[in-house]
C-alpha positions in Angstrom: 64.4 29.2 -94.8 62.8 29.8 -98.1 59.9 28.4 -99.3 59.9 25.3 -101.5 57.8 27.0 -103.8 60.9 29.7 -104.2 63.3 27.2 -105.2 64.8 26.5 -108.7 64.1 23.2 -110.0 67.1 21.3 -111.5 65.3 21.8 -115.4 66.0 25.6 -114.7 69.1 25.0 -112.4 70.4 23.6 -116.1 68.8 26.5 -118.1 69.7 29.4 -116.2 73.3 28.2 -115.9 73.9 28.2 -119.4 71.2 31.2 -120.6 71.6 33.4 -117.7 73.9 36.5 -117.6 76.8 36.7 -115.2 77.2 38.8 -112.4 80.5 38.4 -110.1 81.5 39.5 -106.7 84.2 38.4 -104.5 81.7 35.9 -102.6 79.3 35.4 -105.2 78.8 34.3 -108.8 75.3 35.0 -110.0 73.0 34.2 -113.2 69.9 35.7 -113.7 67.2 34.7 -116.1 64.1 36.8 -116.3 61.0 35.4 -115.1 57.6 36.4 -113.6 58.2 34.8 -110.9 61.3 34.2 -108.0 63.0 31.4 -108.0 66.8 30.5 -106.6 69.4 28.2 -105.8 72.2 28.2 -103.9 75.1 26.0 -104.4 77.9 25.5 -101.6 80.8 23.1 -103.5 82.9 20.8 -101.0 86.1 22.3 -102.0 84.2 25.8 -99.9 83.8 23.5 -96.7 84.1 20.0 -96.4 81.5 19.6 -93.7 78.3 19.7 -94.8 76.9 21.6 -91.3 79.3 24.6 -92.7 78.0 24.3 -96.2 74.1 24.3 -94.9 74.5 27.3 -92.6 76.0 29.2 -95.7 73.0 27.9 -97.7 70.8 28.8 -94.6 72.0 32.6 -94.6 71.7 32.9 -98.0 68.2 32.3 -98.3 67.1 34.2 -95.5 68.8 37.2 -97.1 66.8 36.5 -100.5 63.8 35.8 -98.5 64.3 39.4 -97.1 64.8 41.3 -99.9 62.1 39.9 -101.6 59.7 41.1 -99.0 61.4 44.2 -99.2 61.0 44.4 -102.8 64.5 45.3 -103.0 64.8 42.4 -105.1 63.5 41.7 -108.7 61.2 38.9 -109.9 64.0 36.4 -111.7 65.8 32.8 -111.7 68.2 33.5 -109.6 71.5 30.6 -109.4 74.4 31.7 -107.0 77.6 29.7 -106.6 79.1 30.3 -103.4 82.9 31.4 -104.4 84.3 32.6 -100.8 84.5 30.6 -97.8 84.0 34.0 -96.2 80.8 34.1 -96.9 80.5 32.1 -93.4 81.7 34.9 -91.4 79.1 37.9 -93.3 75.9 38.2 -91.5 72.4 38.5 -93.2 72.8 42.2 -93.7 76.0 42.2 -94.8 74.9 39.3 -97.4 71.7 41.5 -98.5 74.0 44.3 -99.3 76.2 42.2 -101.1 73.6 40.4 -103.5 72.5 43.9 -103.9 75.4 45.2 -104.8 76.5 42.4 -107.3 73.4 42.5 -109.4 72.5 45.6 -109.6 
């Protein structure tokens, strides 16, 4: 898990959604906001899983995957928010998630 330190705050959560530029994938939408320092949240919607064990093992992956790539450096200093699009996203693991985020914003 991520740090609390890491995560967006719902002031930002507001800002970045409607400031921050849009990157899509098929599992992923993603706004960034530059910022000296990383911050991100993920959000699962209901109509993805209704169970909320589902929904936190998505949330789970996904900031371990963030987590890594930051100590990796693979991964600029931003706000990030990512919506969860794909119930798929369940069955990727980490790596295959890190290559994804990757590949969407860059």
């Amino acid at each position: 898990m991520i740090s609390k330190i890491f995560k967006l705050k719902t002031i930002d959560v507001k800002l970045v959604s409607k400031t921050g530029k849009l990157f899509k994938s098929q599992y992923f939408d993603i706004r960034v906001v530059n910022s000296p320092l990383l911050n991100i949240a993920v959000v699962v919607s209901k109509k993805i899983d209704k169970r909320a064990v589902v929904r936190n093992r998505i949330k789970r992956k996904i900031y371990d995957s963030v987590r890594d790539l930051n100590k990796e450096n693979s991964i600029k200093e931003a706000k990030y928010f990512l919506i969860v699009r794909n119930i798929e996203v369940d069955k990727l693991s980490i790596s295959d998630i890190k290559s994804e985020i990757l590949k969407t914003i860059a």
